[in-house]
C-alpha positions as CSV (number, residue, x, y, z in Angstrom):
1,X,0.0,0.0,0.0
2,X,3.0,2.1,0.6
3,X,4.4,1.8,-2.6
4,X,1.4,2.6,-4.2
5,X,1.4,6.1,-2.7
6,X,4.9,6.8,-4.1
7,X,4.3,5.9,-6.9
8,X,0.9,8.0,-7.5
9,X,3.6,10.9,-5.7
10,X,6.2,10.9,-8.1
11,X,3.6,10.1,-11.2
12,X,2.2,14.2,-10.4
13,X,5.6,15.5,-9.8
14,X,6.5,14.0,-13.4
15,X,3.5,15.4,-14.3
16,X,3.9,18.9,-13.1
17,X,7.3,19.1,-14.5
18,X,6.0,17.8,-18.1
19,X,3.2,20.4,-17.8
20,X,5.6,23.8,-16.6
21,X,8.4,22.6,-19.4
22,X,9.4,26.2,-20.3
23,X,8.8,26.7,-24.1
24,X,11.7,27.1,-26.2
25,X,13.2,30.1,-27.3
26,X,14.0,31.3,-30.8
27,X,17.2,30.8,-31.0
28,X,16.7,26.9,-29.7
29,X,14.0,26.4,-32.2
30,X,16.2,27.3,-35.3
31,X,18.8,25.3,-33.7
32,X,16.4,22.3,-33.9
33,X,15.5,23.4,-37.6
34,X,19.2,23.3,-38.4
35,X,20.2,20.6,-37.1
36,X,17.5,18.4,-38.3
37,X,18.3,20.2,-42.3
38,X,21.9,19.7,-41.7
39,X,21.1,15.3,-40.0
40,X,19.0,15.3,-43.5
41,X,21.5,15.9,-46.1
42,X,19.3,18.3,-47.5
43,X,21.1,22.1,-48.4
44,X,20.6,24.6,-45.7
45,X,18.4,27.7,-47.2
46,X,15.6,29.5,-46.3
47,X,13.5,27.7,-48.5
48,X,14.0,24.1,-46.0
49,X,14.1,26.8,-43.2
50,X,10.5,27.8,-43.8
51,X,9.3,24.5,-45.0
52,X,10.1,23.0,-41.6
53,X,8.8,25.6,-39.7
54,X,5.3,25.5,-41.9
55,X,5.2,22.0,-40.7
56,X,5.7,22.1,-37.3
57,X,2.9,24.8,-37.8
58,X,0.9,22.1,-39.1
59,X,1.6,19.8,-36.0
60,X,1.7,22.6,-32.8
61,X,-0.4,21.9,-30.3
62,X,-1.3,25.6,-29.2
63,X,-2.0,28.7,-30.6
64,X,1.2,29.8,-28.6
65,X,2.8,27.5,-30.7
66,X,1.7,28.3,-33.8
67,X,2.3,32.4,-33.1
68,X,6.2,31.5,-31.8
69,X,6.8,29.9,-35.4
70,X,4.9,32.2,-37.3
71,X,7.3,34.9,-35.6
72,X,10.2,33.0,-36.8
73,X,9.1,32.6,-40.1
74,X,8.9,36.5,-40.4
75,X,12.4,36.2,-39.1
76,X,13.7,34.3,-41.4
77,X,11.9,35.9,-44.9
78,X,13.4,39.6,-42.9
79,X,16.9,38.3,-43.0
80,X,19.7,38.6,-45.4
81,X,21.9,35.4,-46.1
């Protein structure tokens, strides 16, 4: 019986921590998008840039999601290479 409480204690503070995971920031993001371009094979250029942020548009989960890459995708067509 006394296991069973632990492990319903530690199940919510995995929980909470899962749920107050700190988004990520910009620069983290592109990171992500670089890296998985760069693991690919596939050229690194703002076209693959914007096509993988466009998808993980497709797949956010939240609207603050979807607003943090929309932000980067006006980054990225405001930048010079």
């Amino acid at each position: 019986m006394r296991q069973s409480e632990f492990s319903k204690s530690k199940m919510g503070d995995a929980l909470f921590l899962l749920n107050n995971v700190p988004a990520l920031s910009q620069d983290e993001t592109m990171g992500q998008i670089v890296v998985e371009i760069l693991r690919a094979g596939e050229n690194l250029d703002r076209r693959e840039i914007l096509k993988k942020l466009v998808g993980r548009i497709e797949l956010a989960a939240s609207a603050e999601d979807v607003k943090h890459f929309e932000q980067l995708i006006l980054v990225v067509l405001k930048s010079e290479l």
